[in-house]
N, CA, C and O atoms as CSV, one atom per row, in Angstrom:
chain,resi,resn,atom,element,x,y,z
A,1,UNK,N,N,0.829,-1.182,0.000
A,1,UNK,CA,C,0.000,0.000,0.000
A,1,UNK,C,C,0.883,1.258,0.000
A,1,UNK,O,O,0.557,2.175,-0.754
A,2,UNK,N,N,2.106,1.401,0.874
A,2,UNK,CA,C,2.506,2.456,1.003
A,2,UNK,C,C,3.661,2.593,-0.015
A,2,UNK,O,O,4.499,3.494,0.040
A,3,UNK,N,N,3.627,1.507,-1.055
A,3,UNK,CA,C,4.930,1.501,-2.157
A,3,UNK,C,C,3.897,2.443,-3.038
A,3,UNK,O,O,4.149,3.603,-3.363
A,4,UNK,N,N,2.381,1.542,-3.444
A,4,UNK,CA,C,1.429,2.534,-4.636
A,4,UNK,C,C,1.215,3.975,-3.920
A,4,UNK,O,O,1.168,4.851,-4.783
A,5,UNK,N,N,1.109,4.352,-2.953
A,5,UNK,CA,C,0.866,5.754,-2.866
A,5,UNK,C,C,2.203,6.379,-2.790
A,5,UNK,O,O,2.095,7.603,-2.709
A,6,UNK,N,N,3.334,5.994,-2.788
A,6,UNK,CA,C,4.488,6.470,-3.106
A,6,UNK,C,C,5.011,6.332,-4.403
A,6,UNK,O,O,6.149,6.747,-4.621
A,7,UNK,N,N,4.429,5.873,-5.189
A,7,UNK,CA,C,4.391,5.984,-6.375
A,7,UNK,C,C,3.301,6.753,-6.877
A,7,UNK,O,O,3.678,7.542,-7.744
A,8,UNK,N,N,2.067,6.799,-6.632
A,8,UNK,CA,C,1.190,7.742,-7.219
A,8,UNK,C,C,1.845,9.146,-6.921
A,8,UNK,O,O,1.993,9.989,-7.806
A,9,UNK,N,N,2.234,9.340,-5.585
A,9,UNK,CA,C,2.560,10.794,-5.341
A,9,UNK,C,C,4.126,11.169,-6.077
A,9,UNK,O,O,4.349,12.373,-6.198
A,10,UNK,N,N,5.064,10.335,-6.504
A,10,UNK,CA,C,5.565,10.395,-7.237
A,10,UNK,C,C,5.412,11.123,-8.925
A,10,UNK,O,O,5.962,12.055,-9.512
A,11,UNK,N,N,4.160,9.932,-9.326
A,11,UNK,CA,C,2.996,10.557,-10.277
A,11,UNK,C,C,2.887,11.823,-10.851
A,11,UNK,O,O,3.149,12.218,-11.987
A,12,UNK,N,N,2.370,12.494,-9.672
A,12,UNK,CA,C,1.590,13.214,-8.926
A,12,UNK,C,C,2.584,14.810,-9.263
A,12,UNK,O,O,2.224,15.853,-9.809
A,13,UNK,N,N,3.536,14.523,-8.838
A,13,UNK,CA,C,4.380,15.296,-8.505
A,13,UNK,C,C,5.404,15.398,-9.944
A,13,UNK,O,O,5.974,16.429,-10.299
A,14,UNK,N,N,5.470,14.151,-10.611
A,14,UNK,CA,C,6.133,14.336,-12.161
A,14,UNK,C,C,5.229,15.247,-13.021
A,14,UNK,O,O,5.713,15.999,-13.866
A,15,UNK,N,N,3.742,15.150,-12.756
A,15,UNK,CA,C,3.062,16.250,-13.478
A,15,UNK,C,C,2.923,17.496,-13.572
A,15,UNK,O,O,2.645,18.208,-14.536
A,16,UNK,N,N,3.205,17.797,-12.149
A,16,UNK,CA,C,2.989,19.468,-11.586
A,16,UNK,C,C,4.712,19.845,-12.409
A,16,UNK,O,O,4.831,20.913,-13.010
A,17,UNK,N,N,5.522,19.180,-12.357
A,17,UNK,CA,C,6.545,19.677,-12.827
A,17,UNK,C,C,6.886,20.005,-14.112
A,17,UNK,O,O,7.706,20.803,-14.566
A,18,UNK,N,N,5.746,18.892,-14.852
A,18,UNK,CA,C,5.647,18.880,-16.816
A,18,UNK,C,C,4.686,20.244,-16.836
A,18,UNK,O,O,4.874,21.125,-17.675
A,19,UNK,N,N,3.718,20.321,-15.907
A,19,UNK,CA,C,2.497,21.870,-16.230
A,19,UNK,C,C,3.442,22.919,-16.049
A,19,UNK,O,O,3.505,23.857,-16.844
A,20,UNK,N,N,4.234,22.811,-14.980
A,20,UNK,CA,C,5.044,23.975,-14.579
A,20,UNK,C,C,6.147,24.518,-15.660
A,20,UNK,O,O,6.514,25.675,-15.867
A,21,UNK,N,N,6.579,23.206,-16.321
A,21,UNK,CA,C,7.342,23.670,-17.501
A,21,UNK,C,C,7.286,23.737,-18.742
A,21,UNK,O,O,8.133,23.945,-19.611
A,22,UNK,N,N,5.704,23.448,-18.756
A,22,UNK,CA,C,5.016,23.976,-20.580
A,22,UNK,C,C,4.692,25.649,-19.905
A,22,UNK,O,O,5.096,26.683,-20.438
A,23,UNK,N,N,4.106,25.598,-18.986
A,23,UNK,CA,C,3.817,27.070,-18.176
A,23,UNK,C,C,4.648,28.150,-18.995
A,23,UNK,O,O,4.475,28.998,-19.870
A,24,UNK,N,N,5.643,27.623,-18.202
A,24,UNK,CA,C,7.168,28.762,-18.055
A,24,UNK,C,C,7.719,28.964,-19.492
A,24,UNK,O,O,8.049,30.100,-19.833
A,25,UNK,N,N,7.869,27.628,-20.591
A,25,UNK,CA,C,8.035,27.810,-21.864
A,25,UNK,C,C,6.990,28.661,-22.443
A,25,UNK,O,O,7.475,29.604,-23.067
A,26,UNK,N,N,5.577,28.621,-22.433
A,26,UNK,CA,C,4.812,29.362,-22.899
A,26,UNK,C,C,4.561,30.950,-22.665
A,26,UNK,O,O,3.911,31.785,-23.293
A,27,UNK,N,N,5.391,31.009,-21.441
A,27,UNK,CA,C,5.190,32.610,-20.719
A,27,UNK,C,C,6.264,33.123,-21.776
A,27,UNK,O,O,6.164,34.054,-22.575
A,28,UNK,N,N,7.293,32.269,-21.556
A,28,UNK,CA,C,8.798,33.125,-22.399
A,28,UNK,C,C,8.706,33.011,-23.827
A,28,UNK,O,O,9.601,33.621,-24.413
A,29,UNK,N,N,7.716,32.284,-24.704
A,29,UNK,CA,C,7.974,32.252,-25.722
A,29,UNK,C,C,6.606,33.974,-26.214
A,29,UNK,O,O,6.656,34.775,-27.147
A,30,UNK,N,N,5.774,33.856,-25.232
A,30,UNK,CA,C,5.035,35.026,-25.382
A,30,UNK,C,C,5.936,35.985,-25.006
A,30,UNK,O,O,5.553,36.990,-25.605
A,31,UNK,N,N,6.888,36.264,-24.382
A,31,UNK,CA,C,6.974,37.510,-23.806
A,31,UNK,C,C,8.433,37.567,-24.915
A,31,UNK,O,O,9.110,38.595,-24.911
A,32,UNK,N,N,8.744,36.624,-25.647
A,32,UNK,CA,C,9.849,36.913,-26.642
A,32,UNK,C,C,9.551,37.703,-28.247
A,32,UNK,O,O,10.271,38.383,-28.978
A,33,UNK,N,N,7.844,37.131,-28.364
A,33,UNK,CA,C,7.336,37.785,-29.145
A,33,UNK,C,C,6.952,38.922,-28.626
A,33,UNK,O,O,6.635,39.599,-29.604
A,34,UNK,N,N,6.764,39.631,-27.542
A,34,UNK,CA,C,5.435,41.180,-27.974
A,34,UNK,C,C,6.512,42.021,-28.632
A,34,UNK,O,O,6.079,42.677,-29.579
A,35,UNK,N,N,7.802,42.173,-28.376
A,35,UNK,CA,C,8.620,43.019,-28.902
A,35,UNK,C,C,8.606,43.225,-30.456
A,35,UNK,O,O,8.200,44.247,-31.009
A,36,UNK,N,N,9.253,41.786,-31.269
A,36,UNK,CA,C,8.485,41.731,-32.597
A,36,UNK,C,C,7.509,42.330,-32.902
A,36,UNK,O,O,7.523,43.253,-33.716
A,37,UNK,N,N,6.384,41.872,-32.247
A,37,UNK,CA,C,5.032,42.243,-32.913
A,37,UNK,C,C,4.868,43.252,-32.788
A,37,UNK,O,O,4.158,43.654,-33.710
A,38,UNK,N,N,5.171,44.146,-32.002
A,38,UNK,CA,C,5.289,45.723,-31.946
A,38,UNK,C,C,5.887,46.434,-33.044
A,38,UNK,O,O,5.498,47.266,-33.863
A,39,UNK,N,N,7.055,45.780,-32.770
A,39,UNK,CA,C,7.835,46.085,-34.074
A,39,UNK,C,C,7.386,46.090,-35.309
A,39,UNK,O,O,7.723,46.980,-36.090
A,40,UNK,N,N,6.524,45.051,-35.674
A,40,UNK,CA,C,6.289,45.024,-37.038
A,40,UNK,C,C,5.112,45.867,-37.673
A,40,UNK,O,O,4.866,46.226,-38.824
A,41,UNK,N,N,4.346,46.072,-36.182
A,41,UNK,CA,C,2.840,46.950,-36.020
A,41,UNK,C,C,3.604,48.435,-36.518
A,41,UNK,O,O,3.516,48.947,-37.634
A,42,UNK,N,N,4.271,48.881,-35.488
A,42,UNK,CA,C,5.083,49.950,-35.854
A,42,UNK,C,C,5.430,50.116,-37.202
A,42,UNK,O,O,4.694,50.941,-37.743
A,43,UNK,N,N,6.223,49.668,-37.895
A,43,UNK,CA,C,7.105,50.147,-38.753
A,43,UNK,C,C,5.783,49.724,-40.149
A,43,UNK,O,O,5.770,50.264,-41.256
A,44,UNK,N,N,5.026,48.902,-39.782
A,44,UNK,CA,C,3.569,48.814,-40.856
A,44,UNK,C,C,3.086,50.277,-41.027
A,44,UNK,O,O,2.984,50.968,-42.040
A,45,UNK,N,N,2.757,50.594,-39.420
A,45,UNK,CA,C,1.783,52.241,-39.269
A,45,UNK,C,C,2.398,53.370,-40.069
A,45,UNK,O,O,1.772,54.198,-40.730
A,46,UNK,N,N,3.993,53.272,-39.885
A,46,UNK,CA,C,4.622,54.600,-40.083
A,46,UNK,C,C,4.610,54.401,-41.448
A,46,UNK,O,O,4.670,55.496,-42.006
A,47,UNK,N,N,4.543,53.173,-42.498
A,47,UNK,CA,C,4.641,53.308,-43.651
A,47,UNK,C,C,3.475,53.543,-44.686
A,47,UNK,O,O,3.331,53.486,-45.908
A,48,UNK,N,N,2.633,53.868,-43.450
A,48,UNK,CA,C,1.052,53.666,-43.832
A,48,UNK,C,C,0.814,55.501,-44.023
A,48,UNK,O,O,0.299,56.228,-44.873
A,49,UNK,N,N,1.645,55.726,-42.465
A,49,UNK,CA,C,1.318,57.244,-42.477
A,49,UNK,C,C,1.818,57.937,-43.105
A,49,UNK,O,O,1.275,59.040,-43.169
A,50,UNK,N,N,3.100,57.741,-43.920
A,50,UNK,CA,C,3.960,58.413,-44.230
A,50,UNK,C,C,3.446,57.961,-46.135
A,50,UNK,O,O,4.090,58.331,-47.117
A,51,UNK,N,N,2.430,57.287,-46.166
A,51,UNK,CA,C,2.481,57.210,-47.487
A,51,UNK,C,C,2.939,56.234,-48.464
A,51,UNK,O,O,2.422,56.190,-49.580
A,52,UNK,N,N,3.946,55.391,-48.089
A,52,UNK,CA,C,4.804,54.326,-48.017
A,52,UNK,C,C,3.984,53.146,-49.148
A,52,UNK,O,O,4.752,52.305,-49.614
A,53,UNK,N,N,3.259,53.099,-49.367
A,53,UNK,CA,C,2.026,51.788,-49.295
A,53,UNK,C,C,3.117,50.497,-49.857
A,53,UNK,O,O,2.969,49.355,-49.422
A,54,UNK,N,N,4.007,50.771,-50.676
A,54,UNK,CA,C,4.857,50.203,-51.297
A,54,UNK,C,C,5.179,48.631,-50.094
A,54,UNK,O,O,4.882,47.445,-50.242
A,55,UNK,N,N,5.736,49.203,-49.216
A,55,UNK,CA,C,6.870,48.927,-48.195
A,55,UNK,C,C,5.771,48.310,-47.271
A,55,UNK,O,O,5.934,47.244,-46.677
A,56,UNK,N,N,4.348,49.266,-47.179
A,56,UNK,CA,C,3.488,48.694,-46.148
A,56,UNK,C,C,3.043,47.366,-46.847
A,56,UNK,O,O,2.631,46.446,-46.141
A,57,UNK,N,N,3.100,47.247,-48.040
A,57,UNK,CA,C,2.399,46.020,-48.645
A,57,UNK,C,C,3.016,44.809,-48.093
A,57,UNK,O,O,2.441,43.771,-47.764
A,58,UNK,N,N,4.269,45.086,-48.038
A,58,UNK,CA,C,5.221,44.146,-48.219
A,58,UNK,C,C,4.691,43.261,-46.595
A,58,UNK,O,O,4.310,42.113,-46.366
A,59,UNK,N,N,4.874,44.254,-45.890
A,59,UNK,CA,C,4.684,43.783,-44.450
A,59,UNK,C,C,3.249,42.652,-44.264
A,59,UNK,O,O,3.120,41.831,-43.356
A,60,UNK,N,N,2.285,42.901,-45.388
A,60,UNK,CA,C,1.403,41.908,-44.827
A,60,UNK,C,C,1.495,40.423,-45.195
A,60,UNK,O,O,2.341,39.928,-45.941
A,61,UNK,N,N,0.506,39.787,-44.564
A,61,UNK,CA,C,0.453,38.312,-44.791
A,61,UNK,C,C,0.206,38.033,-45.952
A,61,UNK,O,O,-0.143,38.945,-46.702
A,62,UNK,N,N,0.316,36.664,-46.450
A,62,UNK,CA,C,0.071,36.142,-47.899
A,62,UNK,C,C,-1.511,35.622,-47.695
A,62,UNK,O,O,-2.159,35.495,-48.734
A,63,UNK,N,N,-2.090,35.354,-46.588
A,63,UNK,CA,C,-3.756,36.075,-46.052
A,63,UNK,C,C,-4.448,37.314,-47.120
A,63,UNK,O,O,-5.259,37.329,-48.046
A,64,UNK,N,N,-3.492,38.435,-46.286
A,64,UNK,CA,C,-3.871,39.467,-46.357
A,64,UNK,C,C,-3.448,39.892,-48.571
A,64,UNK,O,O,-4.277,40.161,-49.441
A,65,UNK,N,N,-2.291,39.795,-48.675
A,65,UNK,CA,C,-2.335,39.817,-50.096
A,65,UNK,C,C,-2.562,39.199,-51.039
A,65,UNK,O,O,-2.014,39.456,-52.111
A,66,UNK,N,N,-3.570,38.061,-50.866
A,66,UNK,CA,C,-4.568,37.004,-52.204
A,66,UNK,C,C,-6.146,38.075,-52.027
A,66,UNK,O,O,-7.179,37.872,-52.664
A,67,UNK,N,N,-5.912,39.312,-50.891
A,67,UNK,CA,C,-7.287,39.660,-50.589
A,67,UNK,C,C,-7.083,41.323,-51.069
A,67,UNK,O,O,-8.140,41.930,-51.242
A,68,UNK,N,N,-6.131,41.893,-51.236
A,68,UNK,CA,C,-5.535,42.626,-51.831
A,68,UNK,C,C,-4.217,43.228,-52.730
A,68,UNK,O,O,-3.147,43.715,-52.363
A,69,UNK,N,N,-4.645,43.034,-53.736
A,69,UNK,CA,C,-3.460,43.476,-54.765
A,69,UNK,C,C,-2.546,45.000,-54.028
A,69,UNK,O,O,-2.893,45.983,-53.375
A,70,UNK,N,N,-1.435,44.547,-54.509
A,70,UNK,CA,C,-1.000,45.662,-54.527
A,70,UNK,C,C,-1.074,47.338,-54.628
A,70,UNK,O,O,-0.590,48.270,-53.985
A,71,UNK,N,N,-2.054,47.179,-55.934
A,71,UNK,CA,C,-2.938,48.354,-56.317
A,71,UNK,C,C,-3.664,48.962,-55.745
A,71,UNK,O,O,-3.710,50.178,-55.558
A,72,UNK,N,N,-4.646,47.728,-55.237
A,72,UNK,CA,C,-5.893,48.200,-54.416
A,72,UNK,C,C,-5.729,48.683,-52.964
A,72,UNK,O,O,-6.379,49.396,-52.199
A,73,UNK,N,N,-4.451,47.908,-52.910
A,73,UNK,CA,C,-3.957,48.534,-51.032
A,73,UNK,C,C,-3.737,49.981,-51.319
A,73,UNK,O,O,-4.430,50.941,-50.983
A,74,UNK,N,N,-2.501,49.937,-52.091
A,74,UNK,CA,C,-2.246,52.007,-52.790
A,74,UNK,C,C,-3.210,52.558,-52.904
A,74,UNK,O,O,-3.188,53.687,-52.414
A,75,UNK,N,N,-4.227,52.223,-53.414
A,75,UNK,CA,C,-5.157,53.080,-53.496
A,75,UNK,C,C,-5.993,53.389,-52.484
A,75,UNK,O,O,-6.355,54.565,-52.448
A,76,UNK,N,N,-6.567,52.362,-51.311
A,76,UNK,CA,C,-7.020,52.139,-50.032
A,76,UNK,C,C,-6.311,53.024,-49.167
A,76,UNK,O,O,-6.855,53.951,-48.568
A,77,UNK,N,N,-4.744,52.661,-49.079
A,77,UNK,CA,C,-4.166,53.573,-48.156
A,77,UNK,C,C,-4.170,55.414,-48.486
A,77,UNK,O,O,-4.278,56.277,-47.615
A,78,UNK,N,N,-4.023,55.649,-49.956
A,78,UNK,CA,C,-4.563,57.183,-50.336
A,78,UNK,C,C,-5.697,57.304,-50.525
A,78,UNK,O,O,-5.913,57.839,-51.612
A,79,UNK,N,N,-6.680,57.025,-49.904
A,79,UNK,CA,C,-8.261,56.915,-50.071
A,79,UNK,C,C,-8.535,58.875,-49.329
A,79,UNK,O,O,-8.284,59.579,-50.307
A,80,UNK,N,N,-8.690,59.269,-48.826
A,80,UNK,CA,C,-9.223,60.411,-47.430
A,80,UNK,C,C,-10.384,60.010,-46.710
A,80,UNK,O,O,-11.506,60.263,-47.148
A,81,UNK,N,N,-10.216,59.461,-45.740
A,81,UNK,CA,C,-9.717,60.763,-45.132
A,81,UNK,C,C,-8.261,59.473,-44.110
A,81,UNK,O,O,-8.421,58.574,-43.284
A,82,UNK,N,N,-6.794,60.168,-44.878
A,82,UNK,CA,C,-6.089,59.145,-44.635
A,82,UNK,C,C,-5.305,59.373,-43.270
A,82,UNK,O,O,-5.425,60.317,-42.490
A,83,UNK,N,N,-4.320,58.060,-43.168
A,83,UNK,CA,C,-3.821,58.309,-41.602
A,83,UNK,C,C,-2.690,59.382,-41.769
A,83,UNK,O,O,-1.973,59.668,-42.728
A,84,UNK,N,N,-2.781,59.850,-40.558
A,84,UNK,CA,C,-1.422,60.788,-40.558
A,84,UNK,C,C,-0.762,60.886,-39.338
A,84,UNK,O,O,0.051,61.776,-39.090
A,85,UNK,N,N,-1.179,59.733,-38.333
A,85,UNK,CA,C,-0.167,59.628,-37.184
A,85,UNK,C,C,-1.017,57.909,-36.547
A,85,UNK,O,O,-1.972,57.176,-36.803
A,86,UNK,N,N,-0.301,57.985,-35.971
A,86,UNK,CA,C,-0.898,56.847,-34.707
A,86,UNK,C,C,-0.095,56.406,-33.883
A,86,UNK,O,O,1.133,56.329,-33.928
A,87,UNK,N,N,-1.062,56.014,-32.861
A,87,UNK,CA,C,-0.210,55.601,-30.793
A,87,UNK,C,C,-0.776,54.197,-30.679
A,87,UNK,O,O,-1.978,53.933,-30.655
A,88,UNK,N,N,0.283,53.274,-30.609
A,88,UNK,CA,C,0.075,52.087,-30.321
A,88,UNK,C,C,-0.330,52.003,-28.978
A,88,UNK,O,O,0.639,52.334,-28.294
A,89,UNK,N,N,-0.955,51.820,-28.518
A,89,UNK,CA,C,-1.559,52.026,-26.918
A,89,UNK,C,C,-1.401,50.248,-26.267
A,89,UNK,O,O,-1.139,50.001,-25.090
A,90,UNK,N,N,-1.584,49.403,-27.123
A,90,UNK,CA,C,-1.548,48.094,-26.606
A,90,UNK,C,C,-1.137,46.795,-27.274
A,90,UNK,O,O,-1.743,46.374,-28.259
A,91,UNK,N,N,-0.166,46.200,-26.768
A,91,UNK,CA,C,0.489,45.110,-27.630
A,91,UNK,C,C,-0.180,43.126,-26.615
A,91,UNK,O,O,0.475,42.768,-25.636
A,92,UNK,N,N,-1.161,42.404,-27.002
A,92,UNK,CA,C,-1.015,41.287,-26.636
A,92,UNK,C,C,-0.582,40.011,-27.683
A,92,UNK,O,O,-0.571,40.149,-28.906
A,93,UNK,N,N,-0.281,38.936,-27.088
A,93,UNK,CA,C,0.232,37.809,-27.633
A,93,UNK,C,C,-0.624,36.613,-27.030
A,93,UNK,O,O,-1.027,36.579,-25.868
A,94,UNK,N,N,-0.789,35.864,-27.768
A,94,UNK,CA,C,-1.314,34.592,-27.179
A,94,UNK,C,C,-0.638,33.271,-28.098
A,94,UNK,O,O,0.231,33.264,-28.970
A,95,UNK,N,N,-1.224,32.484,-27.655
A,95,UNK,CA,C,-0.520,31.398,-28.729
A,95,UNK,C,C,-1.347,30.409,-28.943
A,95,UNK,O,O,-2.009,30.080,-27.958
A,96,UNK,N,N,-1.550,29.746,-30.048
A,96,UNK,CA,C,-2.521,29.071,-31.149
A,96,UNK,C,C,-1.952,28.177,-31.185
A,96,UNK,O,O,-0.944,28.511,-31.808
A,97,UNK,N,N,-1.776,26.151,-30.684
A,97,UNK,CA,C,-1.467,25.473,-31.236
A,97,UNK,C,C,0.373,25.498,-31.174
A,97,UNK,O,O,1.232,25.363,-32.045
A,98,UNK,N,N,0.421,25.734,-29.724
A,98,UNK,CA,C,1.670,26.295,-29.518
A,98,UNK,C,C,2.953,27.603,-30.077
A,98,UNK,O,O,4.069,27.951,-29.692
A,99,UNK,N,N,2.005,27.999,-31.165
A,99,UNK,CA,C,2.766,29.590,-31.594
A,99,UNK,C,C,2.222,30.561,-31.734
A,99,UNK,O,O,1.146,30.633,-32.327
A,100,UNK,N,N,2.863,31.604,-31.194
A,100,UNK,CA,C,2.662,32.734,-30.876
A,100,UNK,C,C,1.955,33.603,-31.925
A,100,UNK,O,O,2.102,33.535,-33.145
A,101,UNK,N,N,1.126,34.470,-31.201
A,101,UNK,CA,C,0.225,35.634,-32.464
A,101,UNK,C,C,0.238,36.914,-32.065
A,101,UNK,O,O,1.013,36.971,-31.109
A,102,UNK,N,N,-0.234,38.019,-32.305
A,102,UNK,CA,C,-0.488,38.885,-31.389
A,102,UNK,C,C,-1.663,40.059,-32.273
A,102,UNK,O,O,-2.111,40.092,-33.419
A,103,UNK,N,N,-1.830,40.913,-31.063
A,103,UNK,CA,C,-3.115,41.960,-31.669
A,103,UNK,C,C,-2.265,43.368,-31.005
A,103,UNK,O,O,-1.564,43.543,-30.008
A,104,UNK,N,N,-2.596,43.969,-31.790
A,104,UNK,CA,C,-1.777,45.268,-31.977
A,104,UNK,C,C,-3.215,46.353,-31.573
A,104,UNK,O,O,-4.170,46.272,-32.345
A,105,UNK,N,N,-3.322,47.359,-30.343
A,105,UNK,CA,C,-4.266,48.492,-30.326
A,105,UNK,C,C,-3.811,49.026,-30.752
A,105,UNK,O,O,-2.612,48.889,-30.508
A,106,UNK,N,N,-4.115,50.047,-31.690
A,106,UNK,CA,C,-3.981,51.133,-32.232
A,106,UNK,C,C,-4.729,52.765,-32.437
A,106,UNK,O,O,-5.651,52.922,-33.237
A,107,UNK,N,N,-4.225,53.811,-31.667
A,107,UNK,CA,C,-5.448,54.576,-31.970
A,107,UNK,C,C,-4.636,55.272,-33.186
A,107,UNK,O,O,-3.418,55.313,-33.011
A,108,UNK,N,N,-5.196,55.898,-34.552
A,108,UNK,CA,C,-4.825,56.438,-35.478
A,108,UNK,C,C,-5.680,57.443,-36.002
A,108,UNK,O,O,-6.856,57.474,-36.365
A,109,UNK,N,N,-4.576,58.401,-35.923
A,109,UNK,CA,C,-5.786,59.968,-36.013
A,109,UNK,C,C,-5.581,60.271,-37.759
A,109,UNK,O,O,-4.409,60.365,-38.123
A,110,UNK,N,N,-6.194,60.357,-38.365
A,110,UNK,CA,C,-6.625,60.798,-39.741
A,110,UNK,C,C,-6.906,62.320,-39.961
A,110,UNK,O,O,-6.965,63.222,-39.125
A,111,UNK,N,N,-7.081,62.360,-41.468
A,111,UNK,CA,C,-6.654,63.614,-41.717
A,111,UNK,C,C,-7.871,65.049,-41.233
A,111,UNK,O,O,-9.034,64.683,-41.407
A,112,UNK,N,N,-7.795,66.024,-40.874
A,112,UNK,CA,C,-9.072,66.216,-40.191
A,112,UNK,C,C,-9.176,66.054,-38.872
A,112,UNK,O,O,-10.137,66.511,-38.254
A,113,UNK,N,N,-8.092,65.313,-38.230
A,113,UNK,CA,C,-7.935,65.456,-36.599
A,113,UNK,C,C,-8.805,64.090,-36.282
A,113,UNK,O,O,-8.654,63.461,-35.235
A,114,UNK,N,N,-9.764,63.697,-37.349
A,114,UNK,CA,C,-10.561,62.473,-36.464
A,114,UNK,C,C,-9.658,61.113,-35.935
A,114,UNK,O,O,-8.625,60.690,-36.455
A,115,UNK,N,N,-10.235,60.666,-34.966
A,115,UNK,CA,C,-8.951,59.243,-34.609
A,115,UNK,C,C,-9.849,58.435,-34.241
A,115,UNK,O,O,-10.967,58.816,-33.895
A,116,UNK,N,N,-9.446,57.085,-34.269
A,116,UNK,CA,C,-10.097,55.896,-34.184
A,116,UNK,C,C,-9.585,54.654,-33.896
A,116,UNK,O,O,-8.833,54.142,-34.724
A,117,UNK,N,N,-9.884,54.000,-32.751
A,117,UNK,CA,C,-8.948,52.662,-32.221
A,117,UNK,C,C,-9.382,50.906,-33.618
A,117,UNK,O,O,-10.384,50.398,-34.121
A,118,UNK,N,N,-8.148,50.713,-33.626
A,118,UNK,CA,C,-8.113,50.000,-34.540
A,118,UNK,C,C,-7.312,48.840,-33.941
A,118,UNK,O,O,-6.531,49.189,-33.055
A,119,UNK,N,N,-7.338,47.607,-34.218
A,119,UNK,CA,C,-6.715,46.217,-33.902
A,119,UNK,C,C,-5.998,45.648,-35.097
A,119,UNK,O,O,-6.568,45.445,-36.170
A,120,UNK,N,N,-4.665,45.387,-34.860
A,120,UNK,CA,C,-4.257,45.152,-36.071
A,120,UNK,C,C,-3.454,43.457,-35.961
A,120,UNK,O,O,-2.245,43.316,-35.777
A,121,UNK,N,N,-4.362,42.396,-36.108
A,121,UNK,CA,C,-3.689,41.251,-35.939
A,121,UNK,C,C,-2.280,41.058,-36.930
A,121,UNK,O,O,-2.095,41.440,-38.086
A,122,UNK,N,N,-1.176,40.146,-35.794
A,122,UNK,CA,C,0.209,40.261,-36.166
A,122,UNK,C,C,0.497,38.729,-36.170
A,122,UNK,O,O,0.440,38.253,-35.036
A,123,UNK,N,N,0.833,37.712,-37.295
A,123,UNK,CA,C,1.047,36.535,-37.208
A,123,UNK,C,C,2.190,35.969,-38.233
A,123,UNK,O,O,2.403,36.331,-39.390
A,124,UNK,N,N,2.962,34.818,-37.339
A,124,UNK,CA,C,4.453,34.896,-38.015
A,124,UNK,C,C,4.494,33.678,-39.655
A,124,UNK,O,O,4.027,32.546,-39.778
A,125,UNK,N,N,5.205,34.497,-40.601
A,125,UNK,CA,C,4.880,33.587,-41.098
A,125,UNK,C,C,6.408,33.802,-42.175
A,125,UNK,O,O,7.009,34.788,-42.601
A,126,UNK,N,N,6.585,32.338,-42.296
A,126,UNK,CA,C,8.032,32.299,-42.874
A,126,UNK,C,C,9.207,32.744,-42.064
A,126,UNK,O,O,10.350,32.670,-42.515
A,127,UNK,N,N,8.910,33.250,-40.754
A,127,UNK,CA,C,10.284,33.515,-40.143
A,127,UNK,C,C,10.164,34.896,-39.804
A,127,UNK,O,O,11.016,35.478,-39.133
A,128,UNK,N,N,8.889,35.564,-40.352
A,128,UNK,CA,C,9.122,36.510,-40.292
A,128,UNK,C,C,7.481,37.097,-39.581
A,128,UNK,O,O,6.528,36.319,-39.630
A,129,UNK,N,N,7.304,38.536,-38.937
A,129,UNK,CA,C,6.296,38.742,-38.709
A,129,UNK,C,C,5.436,39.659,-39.476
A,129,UNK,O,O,5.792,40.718,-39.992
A,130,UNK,N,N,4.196,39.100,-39.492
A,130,UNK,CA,C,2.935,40.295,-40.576
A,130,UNK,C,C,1.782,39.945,-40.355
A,130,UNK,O,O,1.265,38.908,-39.939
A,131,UNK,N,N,1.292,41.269,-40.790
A,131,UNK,CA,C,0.420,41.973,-40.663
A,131,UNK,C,C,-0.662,41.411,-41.241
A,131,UNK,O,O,-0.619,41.273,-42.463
A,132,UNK,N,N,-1.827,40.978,-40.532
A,132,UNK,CA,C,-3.026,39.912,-41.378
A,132,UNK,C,C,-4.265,40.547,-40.981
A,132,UNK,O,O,-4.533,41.370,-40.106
A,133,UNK,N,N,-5.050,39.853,-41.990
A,133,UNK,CA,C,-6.522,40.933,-41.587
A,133,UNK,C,C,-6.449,42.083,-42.269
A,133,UNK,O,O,-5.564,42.397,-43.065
A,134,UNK,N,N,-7.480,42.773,-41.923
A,134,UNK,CA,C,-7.961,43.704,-42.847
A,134,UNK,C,C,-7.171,44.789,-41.768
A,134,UNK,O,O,-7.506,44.685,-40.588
A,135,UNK,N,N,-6.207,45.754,-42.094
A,135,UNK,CA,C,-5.851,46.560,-40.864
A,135,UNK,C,C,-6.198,47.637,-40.934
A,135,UNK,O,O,-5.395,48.396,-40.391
A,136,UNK,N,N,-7.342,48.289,-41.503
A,136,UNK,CA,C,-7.870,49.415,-40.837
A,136,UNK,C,C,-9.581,49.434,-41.322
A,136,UNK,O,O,-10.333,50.312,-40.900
């Protein structure tokens, strides 16, 4: 009797240590991405604001560009009333199937002073991170 409950608690105790260390892998593999994904949110916005569309294209997913041509983004992004600044206010990450994603807040003020919070999903693909979904 007291060999099986020294073995169950054995058990017992091999598990808390496997939860504890998918845990801890999953905390660090999130907290290795928000930086990226910021990053890539960022340098998307500024190429958005600045006119860029070229460079912003590039940044999105292969999602996002079977759903827009090249053209139609250029033309989308010079539409008016267009962006002309934005404050990333909030970066999260979660993870899907063990890899990492993230959602980008965004408030982005347009031309005319109006501003408007926007979510800009960020998912890695090829090695690299972009911009998916419709982002504005």
């Amino acid at each position: 009797m007291r060999t099986g409950l020294a073995f169950a608690g054995f058990g017992v105790a091999l598990c808390c240590v496997g939860v504890a260390g998918l845990a801890a892998w999953n905390l660090q593999t999130v907290r290795q991405a928000a930086g990226p994904i910021r990053e890539t949110a960022d340098g998307f916005l500024n190429e958005v604001s600045l006119g860029d569309s070229d460079r912003a294209y590039d940044r999105l997913c292969e999602d996002a560009r079977t759903r827009w041509s090249a053209i139609g983004f250029t033309s989308w992004v010079r539409t008016p009333p267009m962006v002309t600044d934005y404050e990333i206010t909030d970066v999260s990450v979660t993870t899907r199937s063990g890899r990492p994603q993230g959602t980008v807040t965004v408030k982005l003020t347009r031309d005319g002073g109006l501003s408007e919070e926007r979510r800009l999903p960020v998912v890695r693909e090829g090695g690299d991170w972009r911009v998916c979904g419709d982002p504005f």
